[in-house]
C-alpha positions in Angstrom: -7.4 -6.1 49.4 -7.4 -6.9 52.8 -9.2 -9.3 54.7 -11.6 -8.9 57.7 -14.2 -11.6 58.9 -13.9 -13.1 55.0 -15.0 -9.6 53.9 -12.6 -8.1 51.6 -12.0 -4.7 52.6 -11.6 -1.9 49.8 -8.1 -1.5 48.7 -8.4 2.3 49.7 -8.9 1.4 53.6 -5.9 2.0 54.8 -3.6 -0.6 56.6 -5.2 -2.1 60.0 -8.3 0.1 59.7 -11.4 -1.6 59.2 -15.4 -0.4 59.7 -16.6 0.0 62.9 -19.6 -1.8 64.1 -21.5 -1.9 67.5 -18.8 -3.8 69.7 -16.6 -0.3 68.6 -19.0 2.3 70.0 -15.8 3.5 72.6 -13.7 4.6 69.0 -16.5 6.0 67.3 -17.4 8.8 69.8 -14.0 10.3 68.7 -15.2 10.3 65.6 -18.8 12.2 66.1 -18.8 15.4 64.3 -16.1 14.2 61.5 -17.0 12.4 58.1 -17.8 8.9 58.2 -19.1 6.5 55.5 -22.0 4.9 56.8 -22.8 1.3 55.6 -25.5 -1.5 56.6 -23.7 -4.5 56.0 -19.7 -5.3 56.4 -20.2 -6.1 52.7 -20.5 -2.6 52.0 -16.9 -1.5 52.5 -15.9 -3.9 49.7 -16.2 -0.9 47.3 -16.7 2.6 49.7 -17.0 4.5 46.4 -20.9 3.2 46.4 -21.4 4.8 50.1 -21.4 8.3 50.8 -19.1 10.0 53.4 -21.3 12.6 55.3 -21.2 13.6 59.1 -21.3 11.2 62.3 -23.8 12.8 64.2 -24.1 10.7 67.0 -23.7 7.1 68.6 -25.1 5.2 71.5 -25.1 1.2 72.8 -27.4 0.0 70.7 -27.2 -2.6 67.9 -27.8 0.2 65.4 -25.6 2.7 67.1 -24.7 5.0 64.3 -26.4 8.6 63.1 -26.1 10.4 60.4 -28.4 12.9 58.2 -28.5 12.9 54.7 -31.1 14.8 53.0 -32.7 16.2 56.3 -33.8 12.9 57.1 -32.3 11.1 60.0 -31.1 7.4 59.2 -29.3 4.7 61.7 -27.0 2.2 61.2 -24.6 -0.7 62.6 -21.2 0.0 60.6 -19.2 3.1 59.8 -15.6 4.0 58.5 -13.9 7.2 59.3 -13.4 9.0 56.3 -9.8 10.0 57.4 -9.1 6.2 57.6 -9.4 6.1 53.8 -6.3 7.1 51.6 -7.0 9.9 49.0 -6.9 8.8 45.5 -6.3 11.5 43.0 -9.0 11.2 40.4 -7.5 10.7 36.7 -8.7 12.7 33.5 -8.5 12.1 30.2 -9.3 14.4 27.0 -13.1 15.0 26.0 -13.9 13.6 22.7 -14.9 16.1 20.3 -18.7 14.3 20.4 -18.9 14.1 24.2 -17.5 17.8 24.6 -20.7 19.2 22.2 -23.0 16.9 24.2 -22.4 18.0 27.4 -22.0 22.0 25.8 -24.1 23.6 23.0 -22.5 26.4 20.6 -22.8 29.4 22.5 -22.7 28.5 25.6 -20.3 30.3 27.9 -17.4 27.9 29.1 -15.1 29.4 31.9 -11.6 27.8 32.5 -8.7 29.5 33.9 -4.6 28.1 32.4 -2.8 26.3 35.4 0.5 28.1 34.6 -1.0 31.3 35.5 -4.6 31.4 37.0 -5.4 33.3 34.3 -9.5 32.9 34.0 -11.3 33.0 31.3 -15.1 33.4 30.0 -15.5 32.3 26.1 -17.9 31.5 24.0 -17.9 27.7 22.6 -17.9 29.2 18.9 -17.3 26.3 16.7 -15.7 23.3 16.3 -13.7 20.9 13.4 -14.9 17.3 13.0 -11.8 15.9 11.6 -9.2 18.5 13.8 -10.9 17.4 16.7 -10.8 21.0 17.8 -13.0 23.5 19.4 -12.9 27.5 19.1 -13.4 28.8 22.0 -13.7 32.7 22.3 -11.1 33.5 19.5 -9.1 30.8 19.7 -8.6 27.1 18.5 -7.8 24.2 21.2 -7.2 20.5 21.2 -8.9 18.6 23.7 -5.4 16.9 24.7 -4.0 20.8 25.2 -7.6 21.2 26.9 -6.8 18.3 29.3 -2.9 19.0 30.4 -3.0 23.0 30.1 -6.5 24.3 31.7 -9.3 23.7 34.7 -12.8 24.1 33.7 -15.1 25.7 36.0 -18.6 23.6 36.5 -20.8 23.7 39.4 -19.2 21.5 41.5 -16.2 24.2 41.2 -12.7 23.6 38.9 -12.0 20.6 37.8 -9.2 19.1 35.0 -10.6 20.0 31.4 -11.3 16.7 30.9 -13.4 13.7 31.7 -12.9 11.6 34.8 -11.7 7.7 34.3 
């Protein structure tokens, strides 16, 4: 991680970036209109992944010079980081487990997820499934959550997604 004013910056910042505070007003108009992460302490951008990266809405010369609205409530604050200054990290998946794939889904439920080799979407019915297989029927057929994982996108309502849970 790199260091700024004994702060170590989050490994993700990318090289000679750092937050901007109120010294930095000049840089941050640039920015107004684009996705920022917004912190109140330099401390925050230790770990950015705790701070949210919404719209700069404005800034002016004060010691709080930064605006931003988050839940149709206006809030201020000293320090931001351009989201584009951050490098994207791809998020990693690994297989459910058969017990946290039938607590997040009940039998019955409809689960939608489309094969990355072809697009091909489907809508099935979580059926059944095999404690000691490790394997879910889903519609009319039988899958492993590794084939799950490496072969198919689930839909959910933040959109698709890896058939898989996030580490």
């Amino acid at each position: 991680m790199e260091e700024v004013n004994k702060v170590k910056l989050d490994k993700r910042i990318l090289t000679g970036k750092k937050y901007l505070d109120c010294f930095d007003t000049d840089i941050a108009t640039e920015f107004v209109g684009e996705k920022c992460y917004f912190g109140e302490d330099v401390t925050d951008f230790e770990d950015i992944s705790k701070l949210t990266c919404t719209m700069l809405y404005s800034v002016d010369n004060s010691s709080a010079p930064y605006s931003y609205f988050e839940d149709g409530i206006c809030h201020i604050t000293g320090f931001i980081l351009p989201c584009v200054w951050v490098k994207e990290t791809k998020k990693e998946y690994r297989p459910y487990t058969l017990n946290e794939f039938v607590k997040e889904y009940s039998l019955g439920e409809e689960i939608i997820f489309k094969m990355n080799s072809n697009n091909k979407i489907r809508h099935s019915l979580f059926l059944e499934y095999i404690e000691d297989n490790q394997e879910v029927r889903l519609g009319s057929y039988w899958y492993g959550f590794e084939e799950l994982v490496n072969n198919y996108e689930l839909y959910t309502s933040k959109g698709w997604k890896p058939f898989g849970i996030e580490i």
